[in-house]
MDAnalysis code that builds the backbone (N, CA, C; Angstrom):
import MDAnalysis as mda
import numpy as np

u = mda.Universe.empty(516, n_residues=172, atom_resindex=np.repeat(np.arange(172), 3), trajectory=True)
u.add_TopologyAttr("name", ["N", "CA", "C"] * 172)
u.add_TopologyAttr("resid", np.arange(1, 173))
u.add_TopologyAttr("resname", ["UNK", "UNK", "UNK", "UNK", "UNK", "UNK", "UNK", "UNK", "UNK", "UNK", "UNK", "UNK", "UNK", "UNK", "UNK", "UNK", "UNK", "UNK", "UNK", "UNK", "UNK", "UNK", "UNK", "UNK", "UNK", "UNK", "UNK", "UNK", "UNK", "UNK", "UNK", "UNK", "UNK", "UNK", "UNK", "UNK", "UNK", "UNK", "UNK", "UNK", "UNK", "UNK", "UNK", "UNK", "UNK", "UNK", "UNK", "UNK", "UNK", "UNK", "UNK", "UNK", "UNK", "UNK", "UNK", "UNK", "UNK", "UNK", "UNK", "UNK", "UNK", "UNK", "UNK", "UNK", "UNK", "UNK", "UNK", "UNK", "UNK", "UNK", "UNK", "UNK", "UNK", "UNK", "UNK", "UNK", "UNK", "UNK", "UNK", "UNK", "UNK", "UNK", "UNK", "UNK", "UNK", "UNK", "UNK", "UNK", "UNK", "UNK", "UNK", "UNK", "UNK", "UNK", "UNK", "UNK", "UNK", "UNK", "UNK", "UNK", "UNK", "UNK", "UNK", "UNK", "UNK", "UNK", "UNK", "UNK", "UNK", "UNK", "UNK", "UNK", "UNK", "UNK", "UNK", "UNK", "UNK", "UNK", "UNK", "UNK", "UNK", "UNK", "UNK", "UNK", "UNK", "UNK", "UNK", "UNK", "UNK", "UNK", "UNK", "UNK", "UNK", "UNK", "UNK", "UNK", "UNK", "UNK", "UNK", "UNK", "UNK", "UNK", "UNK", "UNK", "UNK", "UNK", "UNK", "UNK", "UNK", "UNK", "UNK", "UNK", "UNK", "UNK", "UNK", "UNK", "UNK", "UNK", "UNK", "UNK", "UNK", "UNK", "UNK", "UNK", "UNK", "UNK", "UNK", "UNK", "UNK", "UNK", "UNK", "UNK"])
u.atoms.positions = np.array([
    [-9.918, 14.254, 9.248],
    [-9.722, 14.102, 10.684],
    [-8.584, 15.023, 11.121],
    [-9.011, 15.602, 12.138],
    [-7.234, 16.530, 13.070],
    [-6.746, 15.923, 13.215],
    [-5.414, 16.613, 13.137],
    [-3.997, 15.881, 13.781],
    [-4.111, 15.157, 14.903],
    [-4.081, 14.028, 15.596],
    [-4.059, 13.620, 17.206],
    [-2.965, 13.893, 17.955],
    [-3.136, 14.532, 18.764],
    [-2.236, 14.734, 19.898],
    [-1.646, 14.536, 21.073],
    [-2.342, 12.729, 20.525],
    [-1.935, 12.313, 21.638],
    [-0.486, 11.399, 21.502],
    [0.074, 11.017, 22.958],
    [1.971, 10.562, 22.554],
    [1.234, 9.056, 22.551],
    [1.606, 8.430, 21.184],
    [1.172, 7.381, 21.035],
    [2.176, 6.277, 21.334],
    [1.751, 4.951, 21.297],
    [3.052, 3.961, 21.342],
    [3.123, 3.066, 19.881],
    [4.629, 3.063, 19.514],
    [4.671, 2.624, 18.342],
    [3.737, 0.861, 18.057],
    [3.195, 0.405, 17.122],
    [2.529, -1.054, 17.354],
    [3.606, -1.899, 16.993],
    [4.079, -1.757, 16.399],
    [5.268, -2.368, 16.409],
    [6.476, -2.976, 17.141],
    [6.613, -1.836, 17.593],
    [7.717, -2.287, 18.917],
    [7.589, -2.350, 20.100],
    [6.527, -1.410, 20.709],
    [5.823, -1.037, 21.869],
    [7.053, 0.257, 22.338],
    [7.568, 1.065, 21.663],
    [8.242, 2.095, 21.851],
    [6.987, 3.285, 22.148],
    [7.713, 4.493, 22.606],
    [6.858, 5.728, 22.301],
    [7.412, 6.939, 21.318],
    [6.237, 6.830, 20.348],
    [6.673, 7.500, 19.055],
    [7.064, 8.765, 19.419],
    [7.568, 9.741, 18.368],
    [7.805, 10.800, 18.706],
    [6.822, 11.601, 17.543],
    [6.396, 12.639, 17.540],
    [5.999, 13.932, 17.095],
    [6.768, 14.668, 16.236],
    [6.638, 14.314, 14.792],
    [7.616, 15.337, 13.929],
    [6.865, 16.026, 12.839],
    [7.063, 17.373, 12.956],
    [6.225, 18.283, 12.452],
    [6.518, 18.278, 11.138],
    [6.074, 18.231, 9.885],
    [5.682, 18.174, 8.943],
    [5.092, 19.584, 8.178],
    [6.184, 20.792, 7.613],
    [5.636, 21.865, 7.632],
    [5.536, 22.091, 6.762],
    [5.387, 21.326, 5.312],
    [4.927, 21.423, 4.032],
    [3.029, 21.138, 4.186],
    [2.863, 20.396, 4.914],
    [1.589, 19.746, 5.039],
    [1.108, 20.481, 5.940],
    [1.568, 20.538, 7.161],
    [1.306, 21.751, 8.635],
    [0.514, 20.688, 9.013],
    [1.488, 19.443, 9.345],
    [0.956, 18.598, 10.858],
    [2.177, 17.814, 11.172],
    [1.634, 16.817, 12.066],
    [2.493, 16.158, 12.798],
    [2.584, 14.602, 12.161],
    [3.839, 14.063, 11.866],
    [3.701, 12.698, 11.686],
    [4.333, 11.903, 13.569],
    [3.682, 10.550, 13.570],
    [4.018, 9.943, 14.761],
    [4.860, 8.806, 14.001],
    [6.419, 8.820, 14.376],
    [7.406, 8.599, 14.014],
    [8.409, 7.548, 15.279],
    [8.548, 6.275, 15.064],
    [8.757, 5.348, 16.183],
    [10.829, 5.051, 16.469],
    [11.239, 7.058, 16.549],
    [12.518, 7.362, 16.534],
    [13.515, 6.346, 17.336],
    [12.833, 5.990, 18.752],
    [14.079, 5.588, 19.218],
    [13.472, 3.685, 19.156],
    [13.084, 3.560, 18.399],
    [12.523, 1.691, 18.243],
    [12.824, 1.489, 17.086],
    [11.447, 1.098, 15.901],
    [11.786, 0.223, 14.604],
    [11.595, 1.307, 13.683],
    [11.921, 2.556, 13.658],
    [11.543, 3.511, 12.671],
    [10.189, 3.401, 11.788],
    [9.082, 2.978, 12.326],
    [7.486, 3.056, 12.142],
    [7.213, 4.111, 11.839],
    [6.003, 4.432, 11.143],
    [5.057, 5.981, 10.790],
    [3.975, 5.569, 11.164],
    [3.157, 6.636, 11.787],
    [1.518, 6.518, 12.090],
    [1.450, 7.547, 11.076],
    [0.352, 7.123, 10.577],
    [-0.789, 7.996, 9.640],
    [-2.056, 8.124, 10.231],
    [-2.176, 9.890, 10.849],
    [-3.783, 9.852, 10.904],
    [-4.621, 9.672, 9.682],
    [-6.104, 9.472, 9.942],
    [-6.902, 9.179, 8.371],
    [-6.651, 10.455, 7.595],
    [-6.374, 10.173, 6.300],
    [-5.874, 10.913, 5.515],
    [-4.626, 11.582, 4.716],
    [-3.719, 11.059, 6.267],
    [-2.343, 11.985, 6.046],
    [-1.456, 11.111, 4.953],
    [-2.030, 10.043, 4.836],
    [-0.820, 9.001, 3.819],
    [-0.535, 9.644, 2.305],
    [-2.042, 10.065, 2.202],
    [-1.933, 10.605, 0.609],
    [-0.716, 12.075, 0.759],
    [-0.952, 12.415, 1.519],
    [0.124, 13.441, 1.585],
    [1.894, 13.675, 1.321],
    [1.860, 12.329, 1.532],
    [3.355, 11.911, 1.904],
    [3.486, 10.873, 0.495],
    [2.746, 10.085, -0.309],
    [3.089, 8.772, -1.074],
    [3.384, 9.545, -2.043],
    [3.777, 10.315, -2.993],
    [4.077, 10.831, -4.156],
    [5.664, 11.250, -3.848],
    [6.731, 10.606, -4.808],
    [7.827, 11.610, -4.339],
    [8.043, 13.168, -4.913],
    [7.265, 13.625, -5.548],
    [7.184, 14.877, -5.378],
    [7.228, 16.025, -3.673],
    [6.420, 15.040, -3.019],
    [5.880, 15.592, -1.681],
    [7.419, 15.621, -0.693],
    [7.679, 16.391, -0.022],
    [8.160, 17.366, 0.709],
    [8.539, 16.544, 1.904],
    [9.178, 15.726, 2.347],
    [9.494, 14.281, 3.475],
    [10.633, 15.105, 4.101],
    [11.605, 16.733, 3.946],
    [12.593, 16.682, 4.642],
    [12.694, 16.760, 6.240],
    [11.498, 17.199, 6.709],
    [12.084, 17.140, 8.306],
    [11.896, 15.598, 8.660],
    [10.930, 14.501, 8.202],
    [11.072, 13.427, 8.315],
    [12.492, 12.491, 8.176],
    [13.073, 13.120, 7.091],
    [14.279, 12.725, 6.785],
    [15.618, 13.042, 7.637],
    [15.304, 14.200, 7.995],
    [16.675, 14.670, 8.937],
    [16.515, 14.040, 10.341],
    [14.978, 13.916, 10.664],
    [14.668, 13.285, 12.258],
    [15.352, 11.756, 12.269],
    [15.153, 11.116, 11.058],
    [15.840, 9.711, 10.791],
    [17.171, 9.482, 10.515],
    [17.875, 10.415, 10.372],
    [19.315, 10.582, 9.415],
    [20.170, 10.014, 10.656],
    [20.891, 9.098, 10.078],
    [22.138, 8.630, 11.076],
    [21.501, 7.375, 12.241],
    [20.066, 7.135, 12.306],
    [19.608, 6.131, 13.482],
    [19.351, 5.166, 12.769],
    [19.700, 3.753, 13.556],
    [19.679, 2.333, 13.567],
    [18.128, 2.387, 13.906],
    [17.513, 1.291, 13.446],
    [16.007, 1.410, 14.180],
    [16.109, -0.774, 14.092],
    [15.600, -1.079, 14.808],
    [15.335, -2.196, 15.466],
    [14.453, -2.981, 14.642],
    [14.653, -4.252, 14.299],
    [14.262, -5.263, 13.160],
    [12.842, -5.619, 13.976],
    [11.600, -5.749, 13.125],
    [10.168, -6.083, 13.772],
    [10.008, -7.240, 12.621],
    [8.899, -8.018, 13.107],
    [8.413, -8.614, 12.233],
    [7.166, -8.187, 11.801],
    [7.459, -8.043, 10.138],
    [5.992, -7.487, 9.125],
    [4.851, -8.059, 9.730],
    [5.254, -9.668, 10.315],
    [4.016, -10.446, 9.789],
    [2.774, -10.233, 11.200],
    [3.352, -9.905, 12.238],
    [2.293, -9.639, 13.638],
    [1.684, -8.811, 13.438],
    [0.374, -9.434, 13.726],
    [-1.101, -8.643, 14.202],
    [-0.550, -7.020, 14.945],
    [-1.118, -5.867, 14.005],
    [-0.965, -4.653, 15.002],
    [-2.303, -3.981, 15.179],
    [-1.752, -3.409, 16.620],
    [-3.061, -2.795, 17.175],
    [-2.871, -1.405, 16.530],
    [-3.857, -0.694, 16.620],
    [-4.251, 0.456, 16.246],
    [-3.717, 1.494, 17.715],
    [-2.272, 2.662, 17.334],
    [-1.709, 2.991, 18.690],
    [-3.158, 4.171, 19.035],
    [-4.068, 4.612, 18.116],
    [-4.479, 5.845, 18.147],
    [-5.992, 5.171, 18.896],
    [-6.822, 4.338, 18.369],
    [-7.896, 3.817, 18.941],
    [-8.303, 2.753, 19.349],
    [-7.105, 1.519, 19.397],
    [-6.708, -0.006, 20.194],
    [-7.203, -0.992, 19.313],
    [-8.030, -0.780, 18.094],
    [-8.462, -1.699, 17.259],
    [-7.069, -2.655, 16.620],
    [-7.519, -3.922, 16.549],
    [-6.666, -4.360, 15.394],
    [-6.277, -3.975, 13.980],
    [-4.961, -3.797, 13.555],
    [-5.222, -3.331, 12.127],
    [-5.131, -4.320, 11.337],
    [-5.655, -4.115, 9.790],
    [-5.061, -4.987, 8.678],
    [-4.426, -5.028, 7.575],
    [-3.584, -5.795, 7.068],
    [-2.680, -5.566, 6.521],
    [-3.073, -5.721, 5.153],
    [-3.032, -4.755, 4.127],
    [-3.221, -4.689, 2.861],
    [-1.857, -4.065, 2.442],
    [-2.143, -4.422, 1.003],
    [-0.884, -4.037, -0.503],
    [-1.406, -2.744, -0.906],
    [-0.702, -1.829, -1.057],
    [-0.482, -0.644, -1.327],
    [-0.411, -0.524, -2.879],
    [0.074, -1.572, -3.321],
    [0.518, -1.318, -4.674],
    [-0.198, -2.430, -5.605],
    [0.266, -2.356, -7.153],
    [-0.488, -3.570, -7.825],
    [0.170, -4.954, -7.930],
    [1.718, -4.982, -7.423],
    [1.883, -5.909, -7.773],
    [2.310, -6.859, -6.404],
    [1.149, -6.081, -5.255],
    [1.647, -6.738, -4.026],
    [2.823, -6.990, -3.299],
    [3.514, -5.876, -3.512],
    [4.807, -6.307, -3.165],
    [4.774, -5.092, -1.421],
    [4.611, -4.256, -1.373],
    [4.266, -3.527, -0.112],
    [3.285, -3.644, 0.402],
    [3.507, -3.916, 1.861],
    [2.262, -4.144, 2.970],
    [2.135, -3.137, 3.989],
    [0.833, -2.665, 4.166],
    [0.944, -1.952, 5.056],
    [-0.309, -2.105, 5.964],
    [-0.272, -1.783, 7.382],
    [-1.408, -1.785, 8.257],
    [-1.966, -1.120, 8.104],
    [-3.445, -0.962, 8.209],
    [-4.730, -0.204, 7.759],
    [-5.265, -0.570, 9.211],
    [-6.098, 0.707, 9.970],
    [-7.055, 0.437, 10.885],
    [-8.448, 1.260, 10.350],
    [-9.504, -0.105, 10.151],
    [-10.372, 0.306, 9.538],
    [-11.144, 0.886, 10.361],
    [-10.926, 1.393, 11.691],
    [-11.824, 1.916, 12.560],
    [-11.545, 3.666, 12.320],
    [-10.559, 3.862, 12.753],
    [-10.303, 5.377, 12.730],
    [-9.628, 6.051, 11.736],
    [-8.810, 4.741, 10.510],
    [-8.235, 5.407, 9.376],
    [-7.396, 5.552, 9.625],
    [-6.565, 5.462, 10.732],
    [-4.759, 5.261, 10.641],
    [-3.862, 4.352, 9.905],
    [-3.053, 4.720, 9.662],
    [-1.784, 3.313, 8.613],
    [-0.400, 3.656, 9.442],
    [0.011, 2.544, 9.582],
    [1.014, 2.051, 9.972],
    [1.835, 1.987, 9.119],
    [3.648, 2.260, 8.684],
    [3.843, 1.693, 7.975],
    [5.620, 1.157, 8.618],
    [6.321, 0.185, 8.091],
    [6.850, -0.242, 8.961],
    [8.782, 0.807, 8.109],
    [9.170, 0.482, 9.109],
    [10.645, 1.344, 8.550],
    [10.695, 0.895, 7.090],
    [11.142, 1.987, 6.275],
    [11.700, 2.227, 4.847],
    [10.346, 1.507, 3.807],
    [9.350, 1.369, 4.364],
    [8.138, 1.178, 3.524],
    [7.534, 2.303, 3.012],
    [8.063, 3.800, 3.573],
    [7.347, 4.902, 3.090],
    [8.632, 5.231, 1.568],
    [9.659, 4.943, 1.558],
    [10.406, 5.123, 0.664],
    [10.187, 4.506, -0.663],
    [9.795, 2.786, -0.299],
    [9.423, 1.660, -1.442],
    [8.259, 2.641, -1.737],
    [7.088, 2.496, -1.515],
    [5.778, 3.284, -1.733],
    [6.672, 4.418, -2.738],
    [6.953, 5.612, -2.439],
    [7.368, 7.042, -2.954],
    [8.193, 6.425, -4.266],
    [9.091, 5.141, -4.198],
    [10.129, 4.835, -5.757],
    [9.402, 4.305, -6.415],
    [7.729, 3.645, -5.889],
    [7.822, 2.730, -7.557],
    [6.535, 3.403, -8.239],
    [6.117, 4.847, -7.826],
    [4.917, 5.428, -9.176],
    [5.316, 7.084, -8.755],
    [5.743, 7.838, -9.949],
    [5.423, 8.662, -9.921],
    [4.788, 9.801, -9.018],
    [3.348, 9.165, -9.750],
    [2.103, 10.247, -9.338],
    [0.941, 9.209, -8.786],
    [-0.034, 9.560, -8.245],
    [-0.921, 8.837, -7.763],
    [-1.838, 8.251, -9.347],
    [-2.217, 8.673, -10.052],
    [-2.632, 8.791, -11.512],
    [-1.582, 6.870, -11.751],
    [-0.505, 7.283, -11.585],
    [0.709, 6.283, -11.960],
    [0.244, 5.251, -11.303],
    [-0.314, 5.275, -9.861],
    [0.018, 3.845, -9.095],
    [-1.683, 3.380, -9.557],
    [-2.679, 4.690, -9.905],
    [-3.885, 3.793, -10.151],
    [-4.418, 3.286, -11.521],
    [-3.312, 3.610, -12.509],
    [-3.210, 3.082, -13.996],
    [-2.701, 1.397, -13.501],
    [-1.502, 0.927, -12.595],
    [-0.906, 0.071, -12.391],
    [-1.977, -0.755, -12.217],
    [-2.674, -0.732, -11.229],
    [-3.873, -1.238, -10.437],
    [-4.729, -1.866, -11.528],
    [-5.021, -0.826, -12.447],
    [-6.392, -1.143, -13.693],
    [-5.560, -2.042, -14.178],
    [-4.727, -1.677, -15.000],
    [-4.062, -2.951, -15.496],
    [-3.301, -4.266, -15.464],
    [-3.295, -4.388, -13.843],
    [-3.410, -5.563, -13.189],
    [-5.044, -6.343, -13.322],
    [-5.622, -5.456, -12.761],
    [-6.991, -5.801, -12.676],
    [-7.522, -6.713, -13.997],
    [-7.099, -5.363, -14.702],
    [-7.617, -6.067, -16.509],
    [-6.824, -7.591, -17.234],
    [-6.118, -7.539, -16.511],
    [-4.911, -8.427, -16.821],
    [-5.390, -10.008, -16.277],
    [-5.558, -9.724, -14.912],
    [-6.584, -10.860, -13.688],
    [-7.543, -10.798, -14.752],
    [-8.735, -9.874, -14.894],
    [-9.972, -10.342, -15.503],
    [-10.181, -11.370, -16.977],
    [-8.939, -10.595, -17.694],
    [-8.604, -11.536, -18.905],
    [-8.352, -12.398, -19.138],
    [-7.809, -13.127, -17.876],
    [-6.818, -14.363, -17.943],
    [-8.261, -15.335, -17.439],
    [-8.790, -15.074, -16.271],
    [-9.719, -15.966, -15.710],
    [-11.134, -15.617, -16.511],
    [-11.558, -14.658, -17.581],
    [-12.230, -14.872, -18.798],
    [-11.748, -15.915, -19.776],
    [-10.651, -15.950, -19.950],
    [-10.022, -17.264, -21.331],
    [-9.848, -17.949, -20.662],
    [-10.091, -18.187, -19.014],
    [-9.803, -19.432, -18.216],
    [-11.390, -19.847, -18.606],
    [-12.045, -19.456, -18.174],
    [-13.725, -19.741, -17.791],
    [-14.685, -20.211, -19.765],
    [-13.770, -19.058, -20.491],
    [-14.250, -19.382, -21.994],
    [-13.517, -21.027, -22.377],
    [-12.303, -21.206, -22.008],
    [-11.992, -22.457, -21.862],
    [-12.558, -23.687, -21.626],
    [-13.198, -23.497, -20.315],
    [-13.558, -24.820, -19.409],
    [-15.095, -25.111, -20.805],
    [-15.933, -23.891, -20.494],
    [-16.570, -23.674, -21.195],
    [-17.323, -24.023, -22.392],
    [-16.072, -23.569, -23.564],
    [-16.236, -24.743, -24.472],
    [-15.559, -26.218, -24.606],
    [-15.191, -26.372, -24.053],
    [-14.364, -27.943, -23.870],
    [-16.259, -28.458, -23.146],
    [-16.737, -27.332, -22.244],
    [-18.111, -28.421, -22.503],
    [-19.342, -28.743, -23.060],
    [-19.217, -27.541, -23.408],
    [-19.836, -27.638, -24.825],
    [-19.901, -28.127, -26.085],
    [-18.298, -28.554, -26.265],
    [-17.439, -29.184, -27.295],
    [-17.408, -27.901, -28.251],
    [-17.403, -26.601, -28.048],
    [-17.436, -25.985, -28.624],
    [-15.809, -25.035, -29.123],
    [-15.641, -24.795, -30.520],
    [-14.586, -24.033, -30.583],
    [-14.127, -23.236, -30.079],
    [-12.958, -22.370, -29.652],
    [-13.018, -20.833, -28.765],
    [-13.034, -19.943, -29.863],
    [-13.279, -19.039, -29.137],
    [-13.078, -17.573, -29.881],
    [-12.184, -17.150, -30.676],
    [-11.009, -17.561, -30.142],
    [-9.972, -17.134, -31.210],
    [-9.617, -18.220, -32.456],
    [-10.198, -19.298, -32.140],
    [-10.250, -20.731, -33.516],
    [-11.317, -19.706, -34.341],
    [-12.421, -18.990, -34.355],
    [-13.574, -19.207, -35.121],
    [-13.344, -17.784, -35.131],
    [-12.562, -16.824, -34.705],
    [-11.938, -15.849, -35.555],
    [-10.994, -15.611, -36.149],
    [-10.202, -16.423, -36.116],
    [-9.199, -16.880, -36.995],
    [-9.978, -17.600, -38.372],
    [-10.538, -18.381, -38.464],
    [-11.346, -19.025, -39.318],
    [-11.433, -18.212, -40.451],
    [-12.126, -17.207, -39.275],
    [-12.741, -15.933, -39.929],
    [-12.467, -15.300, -40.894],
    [-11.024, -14.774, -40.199],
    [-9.964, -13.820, -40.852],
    [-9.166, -14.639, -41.955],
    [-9.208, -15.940, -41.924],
    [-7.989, -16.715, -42.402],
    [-8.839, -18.325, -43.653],
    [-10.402, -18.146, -43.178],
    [-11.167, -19.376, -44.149],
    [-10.392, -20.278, -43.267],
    [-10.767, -21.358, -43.978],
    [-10.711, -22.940, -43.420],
    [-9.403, -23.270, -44.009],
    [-8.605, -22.975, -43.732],
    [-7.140, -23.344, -44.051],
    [-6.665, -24.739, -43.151],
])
C-alpha cells in the first residue's frame, strides 16, 4: 500500500499526528508529537521499523526531549486512516506487547515506547518467529500430556512414559 497522505488524528488521544519522514525506508511515519507519542503504521510499514537493526533516527530526534500524555492501552481504537475499529493483538510470544491492528486497511497503532519494547526483545524477525514456534510447541505439549492424561485415567490405561520406562528399565 502507498504512503497516505492524509493529516490523520491520533486514536488515541484525538490529537493530530504529525508526518515524519523516514529516509532509510523513503516514507512517512504518522507520529502523535504533540499528544500520547502514538505511531500509525500504513499496511506494511511495521515490518520496516521492528528489527533493531532498522534505522528509527529521525523518529528519534522528532521525540527527543517531549513529555507525551498517559492513554489508556485498554480503549477500543478507531482506525485514524479508514474509521474501522481496531484490534488489539500480542506482537510477541510471550504476550507481553499489545498492539492495535485494523483489519480493514492494515494499519497498526502502536502506543508510546511500544515500538522500543518490540525492537529490545528479538533480534531479527527469524528471532521473534523461533519464539512463537516454541511457545506454540510448548502449548501443544502440555495440552497433549493434558488430553493423554484424562485419557488414560479412562481407559485405566498406563501413560506413555510408565510403559516406556518399563521399557527401557523392565518391571522394576
Amino acid at each position: 500500500m502507498a504512503d497516505n497522505d492524509k493529516i490523520l488524528t491520533c486514536p488515541a488521544c484525538g490529537k493530530e499526528m504529525k508526518k515524519i519522514f523516514m529516509s532509510e525506508q523513503n516514507l512517512y511515519l504518522d507520529v502523535c508529537l504533540d499528544g500520547c507519542g502514538g505511531i500509525f503504521f500504513d499496511k506494511g510499514e511495521f515490518k520496516k521499523f521492528d528489527e533493531v537493526t532498522e534505522d528509527i533516527t529521525p523518529l528519534l530526534e522528532a521525540i527527543k526531549d517531549k513529555t507525551f500524555k498517559t492513554v489508556s492501552e485498554y480503549d477500543t481504537r478507531v482506525c485514524p486512516l479508514c474509521g474501522m475499529n481496531m484490534v488489539k493483538n500480542y506482537t510477541d510470544a510471550t504476550q507481553e506487547i499489545q498492539v492495535d491492528d485494523c483489519y480493514n486497511c492494515g494499519g497498526k497503532f502502536l502506543d508510546n515506547k511500544e515500538l522500543d519494547k518490540i525492537r529490545a526483545q528479538y533480534t531479527t524477525e527469524a528471532d521473534r518467529v523461533e519464539a512463537v514456534m516454541n511457545e506454540f510447541k510448548k502449548a501443544a505439549s502440555e495440552e497433549l500430556e493434558e488430553f493423554e492424561t484424562k485419557f488414560n485415567k479412562q481407559m485405566k490405561r498406563p501413560s506413555l512414559t510408565t510403559i516406556l520406562l518399563k521399557h527401557k528399565y523392565g518391571n522394576k
